[in-house]
Structures are given as C-alpha cells and as structure tokens.
C-alpha positions as CSV (number, residue, x, y, z in Angstrom):
1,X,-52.7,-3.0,9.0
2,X,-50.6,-2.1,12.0
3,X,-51.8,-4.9,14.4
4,X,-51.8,-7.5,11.2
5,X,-47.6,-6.8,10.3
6,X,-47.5,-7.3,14.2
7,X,-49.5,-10.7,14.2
8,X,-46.7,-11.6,11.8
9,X,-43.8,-10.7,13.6
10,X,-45.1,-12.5,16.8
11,X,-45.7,-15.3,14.1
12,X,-42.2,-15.6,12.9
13,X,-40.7,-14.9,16.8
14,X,-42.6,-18.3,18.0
15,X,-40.6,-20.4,14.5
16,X,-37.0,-21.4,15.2
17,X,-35.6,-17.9,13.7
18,X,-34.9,-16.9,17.6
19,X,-32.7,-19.9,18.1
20,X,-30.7,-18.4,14.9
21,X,-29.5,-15.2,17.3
22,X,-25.5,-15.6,17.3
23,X,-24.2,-16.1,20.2
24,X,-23.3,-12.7,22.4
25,X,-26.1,-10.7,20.8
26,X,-28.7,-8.8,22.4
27,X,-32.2,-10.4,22.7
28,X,-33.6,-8.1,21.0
29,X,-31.6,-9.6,17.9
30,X,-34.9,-12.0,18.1
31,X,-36.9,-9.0,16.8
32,X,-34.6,-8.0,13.9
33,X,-34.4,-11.1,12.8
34,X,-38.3,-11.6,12.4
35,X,-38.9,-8.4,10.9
36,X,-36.3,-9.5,8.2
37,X,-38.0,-12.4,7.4
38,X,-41.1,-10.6,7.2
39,X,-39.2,-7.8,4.5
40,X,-38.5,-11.4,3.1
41,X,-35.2,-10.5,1.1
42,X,-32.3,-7.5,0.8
43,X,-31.1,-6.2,-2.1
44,X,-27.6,-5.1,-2.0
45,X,-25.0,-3.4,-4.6
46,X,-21.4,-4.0,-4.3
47,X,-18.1,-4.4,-6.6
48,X,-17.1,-7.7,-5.3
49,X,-16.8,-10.6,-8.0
50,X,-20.4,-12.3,-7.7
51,X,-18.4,-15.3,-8.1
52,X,-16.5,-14.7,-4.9
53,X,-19.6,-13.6,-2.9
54,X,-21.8,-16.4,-3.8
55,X,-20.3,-18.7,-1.0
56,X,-21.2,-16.0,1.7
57,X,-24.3,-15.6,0.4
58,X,-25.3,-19.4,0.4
59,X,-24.3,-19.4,3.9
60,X,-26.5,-16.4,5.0
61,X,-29.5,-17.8,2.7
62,X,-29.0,-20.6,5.3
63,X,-28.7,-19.0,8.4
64,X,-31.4,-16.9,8.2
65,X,-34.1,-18.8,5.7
66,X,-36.7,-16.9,3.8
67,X,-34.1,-13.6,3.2
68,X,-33.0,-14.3,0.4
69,X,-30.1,-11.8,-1.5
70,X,-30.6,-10.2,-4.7
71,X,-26.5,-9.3,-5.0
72,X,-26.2,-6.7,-8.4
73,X,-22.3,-6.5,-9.5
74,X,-21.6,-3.2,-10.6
75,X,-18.7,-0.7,-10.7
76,X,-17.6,1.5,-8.1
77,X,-18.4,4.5,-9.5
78,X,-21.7,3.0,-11.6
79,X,-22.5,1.9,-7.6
80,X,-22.1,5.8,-6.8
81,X,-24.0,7.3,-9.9
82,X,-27.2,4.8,-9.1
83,X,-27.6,5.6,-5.4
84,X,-27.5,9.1,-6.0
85,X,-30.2,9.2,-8.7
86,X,-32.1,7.1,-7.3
87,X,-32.8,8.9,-4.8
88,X,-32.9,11.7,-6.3
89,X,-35.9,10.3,-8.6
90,X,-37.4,8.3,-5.6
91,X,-36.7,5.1,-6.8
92,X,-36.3,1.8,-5.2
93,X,-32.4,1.7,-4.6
94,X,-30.2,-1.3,-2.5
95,X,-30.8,-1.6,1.1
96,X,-27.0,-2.1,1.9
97,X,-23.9,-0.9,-0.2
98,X,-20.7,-2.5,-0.3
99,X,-17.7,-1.0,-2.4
100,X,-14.2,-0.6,-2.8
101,X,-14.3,2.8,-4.4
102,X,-14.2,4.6,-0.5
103,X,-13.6,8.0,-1.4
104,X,-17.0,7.6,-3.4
105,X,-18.4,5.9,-0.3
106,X,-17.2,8.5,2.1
107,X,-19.2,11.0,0.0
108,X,-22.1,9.3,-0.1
109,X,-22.0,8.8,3.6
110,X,-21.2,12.5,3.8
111,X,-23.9,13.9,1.8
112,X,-26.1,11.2,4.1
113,X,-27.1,8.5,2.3
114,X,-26.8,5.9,4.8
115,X,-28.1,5.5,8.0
116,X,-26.7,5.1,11.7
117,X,-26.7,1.2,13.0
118,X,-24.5,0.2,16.0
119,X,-23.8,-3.6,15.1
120,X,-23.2,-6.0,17.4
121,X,-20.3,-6.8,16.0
122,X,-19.0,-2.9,16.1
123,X,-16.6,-4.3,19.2
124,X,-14.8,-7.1,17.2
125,X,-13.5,-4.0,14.4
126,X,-10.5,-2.2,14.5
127,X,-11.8,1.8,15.5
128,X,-10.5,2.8,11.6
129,X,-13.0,0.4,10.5
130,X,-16.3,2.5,11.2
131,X,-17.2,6.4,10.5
132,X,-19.9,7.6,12.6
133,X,-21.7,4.4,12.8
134,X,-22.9,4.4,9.1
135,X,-20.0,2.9,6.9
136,X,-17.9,-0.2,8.3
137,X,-14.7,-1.4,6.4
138,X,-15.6,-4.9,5.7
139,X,-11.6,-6.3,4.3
140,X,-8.2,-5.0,4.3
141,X,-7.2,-5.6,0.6
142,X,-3.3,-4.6,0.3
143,X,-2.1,-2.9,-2.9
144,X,0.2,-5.1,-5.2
145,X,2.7,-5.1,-7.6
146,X,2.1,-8.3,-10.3
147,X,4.4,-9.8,-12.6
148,X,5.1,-12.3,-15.2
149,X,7.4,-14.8,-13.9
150,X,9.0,-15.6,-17.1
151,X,9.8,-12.0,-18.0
152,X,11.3,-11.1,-14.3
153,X,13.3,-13.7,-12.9
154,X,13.1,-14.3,-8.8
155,X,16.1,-12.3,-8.4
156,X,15.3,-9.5,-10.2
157,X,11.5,-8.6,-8.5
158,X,11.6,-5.6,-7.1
159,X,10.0,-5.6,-3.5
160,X,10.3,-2.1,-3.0
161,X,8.9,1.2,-5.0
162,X,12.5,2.6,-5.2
163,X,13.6,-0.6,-7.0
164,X,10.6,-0.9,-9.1
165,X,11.6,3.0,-10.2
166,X,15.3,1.6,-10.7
167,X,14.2,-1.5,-13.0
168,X,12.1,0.8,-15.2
169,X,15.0,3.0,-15.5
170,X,17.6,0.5,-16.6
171,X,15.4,-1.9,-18.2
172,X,13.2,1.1,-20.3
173,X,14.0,-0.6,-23.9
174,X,13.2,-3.8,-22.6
175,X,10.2,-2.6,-20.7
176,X,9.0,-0.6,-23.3
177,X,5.1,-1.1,-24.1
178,X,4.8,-3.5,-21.4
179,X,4.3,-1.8,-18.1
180,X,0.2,-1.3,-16.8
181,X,-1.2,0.2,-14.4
182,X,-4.7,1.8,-13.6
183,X,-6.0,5.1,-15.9
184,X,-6.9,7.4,-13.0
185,X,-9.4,9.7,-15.3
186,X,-11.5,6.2,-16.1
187,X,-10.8,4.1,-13.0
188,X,-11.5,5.2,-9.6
189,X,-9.4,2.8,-7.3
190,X,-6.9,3.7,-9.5
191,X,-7.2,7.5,-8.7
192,X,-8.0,6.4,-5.0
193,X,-4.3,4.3,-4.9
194,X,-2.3,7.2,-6.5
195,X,-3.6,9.9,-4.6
196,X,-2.7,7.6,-1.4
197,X,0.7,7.1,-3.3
198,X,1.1,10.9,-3.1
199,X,0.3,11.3,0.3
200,X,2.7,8.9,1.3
201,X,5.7,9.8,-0.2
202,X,6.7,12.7,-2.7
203,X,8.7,10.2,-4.4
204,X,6.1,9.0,-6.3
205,X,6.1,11.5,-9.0
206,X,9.6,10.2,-10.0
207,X,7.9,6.4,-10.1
208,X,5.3,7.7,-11.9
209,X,8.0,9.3,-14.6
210,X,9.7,6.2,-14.8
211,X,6.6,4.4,-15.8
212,X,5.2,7.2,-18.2
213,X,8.9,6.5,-19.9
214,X,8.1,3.0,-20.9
215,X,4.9,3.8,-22.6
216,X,3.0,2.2,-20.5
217,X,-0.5,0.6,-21.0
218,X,-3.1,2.3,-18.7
219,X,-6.5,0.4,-18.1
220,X,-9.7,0.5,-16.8
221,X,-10.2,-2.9,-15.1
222,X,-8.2,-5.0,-13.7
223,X,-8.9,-8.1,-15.5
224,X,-7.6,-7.0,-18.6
225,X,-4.4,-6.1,-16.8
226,X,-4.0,-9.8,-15.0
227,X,-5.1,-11.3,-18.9
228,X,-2.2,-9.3,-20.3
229,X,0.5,-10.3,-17.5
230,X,-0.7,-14.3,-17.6
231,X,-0.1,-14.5,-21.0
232,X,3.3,-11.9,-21.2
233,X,2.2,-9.1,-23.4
234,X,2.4,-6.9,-20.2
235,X,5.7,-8.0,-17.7
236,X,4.7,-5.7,-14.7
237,X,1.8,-3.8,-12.7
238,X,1.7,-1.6,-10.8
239,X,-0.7,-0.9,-8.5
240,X,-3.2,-3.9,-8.6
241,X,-5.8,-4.7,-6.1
242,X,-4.8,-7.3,-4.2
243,X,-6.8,-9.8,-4.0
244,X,-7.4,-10.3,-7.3
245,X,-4.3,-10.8,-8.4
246,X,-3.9,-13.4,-5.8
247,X,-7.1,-14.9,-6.4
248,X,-5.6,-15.1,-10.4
249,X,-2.1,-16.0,-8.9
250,X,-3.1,-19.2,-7.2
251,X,-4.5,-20.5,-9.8
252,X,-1.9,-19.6,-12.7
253,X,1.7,-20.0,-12.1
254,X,2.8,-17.6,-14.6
255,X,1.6,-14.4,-12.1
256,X,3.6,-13.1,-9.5
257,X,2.8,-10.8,-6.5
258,X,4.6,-8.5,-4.8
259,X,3.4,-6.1,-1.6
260,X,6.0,-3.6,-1.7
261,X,8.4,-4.0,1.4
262,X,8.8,-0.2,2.1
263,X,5.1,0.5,2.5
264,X,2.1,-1.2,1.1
265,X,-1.3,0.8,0.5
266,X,-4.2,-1.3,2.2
267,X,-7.5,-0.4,0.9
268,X,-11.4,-1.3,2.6
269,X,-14.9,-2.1,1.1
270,X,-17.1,0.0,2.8
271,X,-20.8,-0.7,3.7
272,X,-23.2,0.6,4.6
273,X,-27.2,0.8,5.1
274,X,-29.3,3.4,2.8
275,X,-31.0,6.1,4.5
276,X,-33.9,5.0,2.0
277,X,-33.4,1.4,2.1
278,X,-37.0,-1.0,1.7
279,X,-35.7,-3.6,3.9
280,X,-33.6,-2.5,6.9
281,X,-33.8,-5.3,9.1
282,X,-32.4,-7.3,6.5
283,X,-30.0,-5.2,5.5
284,X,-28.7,-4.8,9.4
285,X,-28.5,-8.9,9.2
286,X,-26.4,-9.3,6.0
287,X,-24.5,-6.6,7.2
288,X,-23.8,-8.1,10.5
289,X,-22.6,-10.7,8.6
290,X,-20.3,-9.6,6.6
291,X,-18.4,-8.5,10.3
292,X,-19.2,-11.6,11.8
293,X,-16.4,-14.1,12.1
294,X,-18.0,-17.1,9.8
295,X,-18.9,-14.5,7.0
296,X,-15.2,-13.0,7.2
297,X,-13.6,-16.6,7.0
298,X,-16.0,-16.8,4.2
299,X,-14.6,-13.6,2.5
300,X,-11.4,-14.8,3.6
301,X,-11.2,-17.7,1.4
302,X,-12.0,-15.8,-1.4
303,X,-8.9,-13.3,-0.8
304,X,-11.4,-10.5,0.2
305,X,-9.0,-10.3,3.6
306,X,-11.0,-9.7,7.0
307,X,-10.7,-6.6,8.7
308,X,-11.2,-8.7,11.9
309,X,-7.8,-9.3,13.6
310,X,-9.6,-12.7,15.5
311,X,-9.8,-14.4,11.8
312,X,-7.1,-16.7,10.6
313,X,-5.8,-14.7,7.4
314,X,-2.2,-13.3,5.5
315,X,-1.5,-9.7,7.2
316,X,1.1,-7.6,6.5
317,X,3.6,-6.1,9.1
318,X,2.7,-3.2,11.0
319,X,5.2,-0.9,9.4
320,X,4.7,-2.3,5.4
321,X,0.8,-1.8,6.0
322,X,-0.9,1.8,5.0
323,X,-4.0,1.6,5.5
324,X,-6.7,4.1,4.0
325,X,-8.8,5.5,6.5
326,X,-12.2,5.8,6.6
327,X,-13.4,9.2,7.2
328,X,-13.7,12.7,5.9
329,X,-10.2,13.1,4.9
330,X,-11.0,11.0,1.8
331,X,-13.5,13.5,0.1
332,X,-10.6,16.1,-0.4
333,X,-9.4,14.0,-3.6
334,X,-13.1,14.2,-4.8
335,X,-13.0,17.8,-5.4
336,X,-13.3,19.0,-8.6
337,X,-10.9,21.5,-9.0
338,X,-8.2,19.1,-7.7
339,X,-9.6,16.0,-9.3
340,X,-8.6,18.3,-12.4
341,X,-5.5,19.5,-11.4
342,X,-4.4,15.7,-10.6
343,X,-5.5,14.7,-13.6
344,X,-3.9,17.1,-16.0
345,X,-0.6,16.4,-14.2
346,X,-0.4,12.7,-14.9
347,X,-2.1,13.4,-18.1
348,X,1.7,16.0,-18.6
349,X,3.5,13.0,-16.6
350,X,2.3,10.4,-19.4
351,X,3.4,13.4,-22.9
352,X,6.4,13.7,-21.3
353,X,7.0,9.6,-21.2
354,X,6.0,9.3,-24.1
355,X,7.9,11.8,-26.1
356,X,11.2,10.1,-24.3
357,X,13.8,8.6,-27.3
C-alpha cells in the first residue's frame, strides 16, 4: 500500500503541479503539493461570508487543480463547539480553521487542537500574527462605529469614544430605542471587543452606562444590526466588525463608518491546521494561501484587510490601531468564573439603563 501511495506521488511530481511552487519556496514545496493532490480536497470551517471567500477559493481551485475546497460557514463559537466534539467522538472534523472568534481559537490551540507548520510565508507576517507556529492571524479587521447618515449629520459623528459617550448623554430622548450594539452573553466577538474595551481604558464602563440609558437594542449578529441602521430604526452602533460594515457601506449610502480616532480595537481571524486533520498537505496549501500575497489582495477586496504590511490596503495609524494579540493572554476572558462576573455586570449596567426616566 506503502510503495502504491508512493507510485502516486512520484506520478503527480512528473505533471505540471511542480511548476505551480510560488516563487521563493523551498523545493520541497514540490512534495506537498503532490501529496495534496493525492488527499484530493480540504475541508475547512471558518466565519467568513461564503460570499466573500468564494473569489479566493476559485483562485486556489486554480492554482492548485484537483484540491478542491469544501468551505462550511458557521459561527464562531458553533466553529468551537464542533471541533471539540469531534474530536472528542473521533469524527472526521475540518483540516484547517479559520475564525474571528480568537479567544475561542486561542483555547483551542491551547488545549492542542492544532498542529505546528512553519509556512513559508511565516517571514512576510508581522511577529503578533503567529502563536507557537500553530495559529496565524490571517486580517486585521478594525472595530467600527456605524451610523445612519440621515439621523447624524457629518457634523455631528462622533470620531471618538468620549464624544460618542457625550452624544448619548445629550441626545438620550432622541436616542432612545435606537442605539445597538453586540449582546456579549449570546455573541462572542461581542464579549471578545468589550473585554478589549476594558482593557484599554476604564472609561468604558461610563460608555457602556450611557448606552444602557438609551435602551439600547443588543443583538446577536451583525446583519440584523447593519438591516436596522440602513433603513433607520437603529441611528448608531457601536462596536461593529469592520469590514462588514464597510462591505454594507459601499454599497448603501445611507451607512456610515467611523474608526474611533482615540483608539480603534483591531481584531484577527486565526487559522490554523487540526491536530487530527484528514488532509494536511492540503490544508498547509490553502493555508499558505491565505498568507500569500495574491490570496490577501484577494481577501482584500472583500474588506477582510491583510495582515501583510507588503499588500496595498486601508490601515489605520499606528497610535488609533489596537490590535488584539494572539496568544495566551486571551484565554483569561474565557474563564468561567469571570466570564460570569462580566456578564452579570453589564447584565446590572443594562437594569440600571433601563430603569433611567
């Protein structure tokens, strides 16, 4: 059996996949490259929009013909819950993961999950980018603040977390029942942003207070939230990922975006491969990918912003940027008894708005 998966790599090695090595990599990328066509596909789970990925994916389908991608949309912590029970159960789970939710990723890659591969592209990524050689921030996705334009005029946008605080103060009555933001207990970049707000700056209870006084509408999703600002049920979010709003605002003039001026949280989607994954060969190649240049223009396009610094793309100023680290630091939120405590707080944050005359 040995000598016949062999024959088949040497087969494959003599076909014009070799001339598909990118330039810069090893020889031995010949070999990888084979043996992924050989696996013949890689399945992967990740939170991007399917929509949004299916440009990279046609253009790895073409690079490297015969692996084909079986891409499965879920939610970051459905992502979390599947990989650890299948394993658990010895089940067939995704060769590579790829999610926003990285304090759920971290664990993962803590509890070991994932397996060690030292890309070639590894040079080309800032050092923040990669923990241990098993999970590589693939984007930099800032955090925004979104807006309907008819319901804030230009001059009246705050660009800043202290002035959104002051508007919600002044404007409450007017602002009353139409303020969002993300339900930490039931969405987990939600939880992931405010913990970051925290972190950053103990004024952020007093932001949080001044939304809880509105009455504000927490969600799950973020599509809902973008829905409700479009059509002006809601006038301002807070705390939106990024790149969907500007992936909504580009297309709809009555959504406005905002990365706040005094800091902006800047959040990653972390791969990485599974310590049980099928097809690893394939699931190095896609992932080398996703790092390379032409799959982060590709990403780039669809406002899933490159972590590469050599791609053409919107950054934000060194001192407005806050970038989330990858690393062990982000498993202290996950904690139970301080996931609790957190929760109960804004849960006492959100009576006391709401109990405001």
């Amino acid at each position: 059996m040995r000598s016949f998966l062999m024959s088949i790599v040497a087969l494959l090695l003599a076909t014009p996949a070799a001339a598909q090595r990118p330039q810069g990599y090893p020889h031995s990328y010949d070999t990888l490259i084979a043996t992924a066509r050989a696996e013949r596909g890689v399945r992967v789970y990740g939170n991007a929009d399917a929509a949004a990925m299916a440009p990279l994916i046609a253009a790895f389908q073409r690079t490297y013909p015969g692996v084909r991608v079986r891409y499965e949309e879920l939610e970051s912590r459905a992502i979390y819950d599947r990989v650890v029970a299948e394993a658990r159960d010895g089940r067939p789970t995704a060769d590579l993961v790829w999610s926003s939710g990285m304090d759920l990723q971290a664990k993962l890659l803590n509890d070991g999950y994932a397996q060690a591969y030292d890309s070639p592209e590894k040079p080309a990524l800032p050092a923040s980018a990669v923990w241990k050689n098993m999970g590589f921030g693939v984007t930099t996705e800032p955090v925004a603040i979104v807006y309907n334009r008819r319901a804030i005029p230009p001059t009246q946008v705050p660009r800043t977390h202290e002035a959104l605080e002051r508007m919600l103060v002044e404007r409450r009555k007017a602002l009353t029942g139409r303020v969002a933001t993300y339900d930490p207990a039931r969405s987990n970049v939600g939880y992931l942003y405010l913990t970051e707000d925290y972190a950053i700056t103990r004024d952020t209870r007093s932001l949080l207070q001044a939304i809880a006084a509105t009455r504000p509408w927490v969600v799950r999703a973020t599509g809902p939230m973008l829905d409700a600002v479009a059509d002006g049920r809601i006038a301002i979010a807070y705390n939106v990922v990024g790149p969907y709003a500007l992936v909504r605002a580009r297309r709809d003039p009555r959504i406005g975006v905002v990365f706040p001026r005094d800091y902006t949280i800047v959040a990653s989607r972390v791969a990485f491969i599974t310590r049980q994954a099928r097809r690893p060969a394939a699931a190095r190649l896609f992932l080398d990918f996703l790092l390379s240049r032409t799959g982060q223009t590709l990403l780039a396009r669809e406002w899933l912003l490159p972590v590469r610094t050599d791609v053409r793309a919107p950054r934000l100023g060194k001192d407005q940027a806050r970038p989330i680290r990858i690393g062990p630091q982000l498993l202290v939120n996950l904690d139970s008894i301080k996931r609790r405590r957190f929760l109960a707080d804004w849960r006492a944050i959100l009576a006391e708005g709401a109990s405001r005359k």
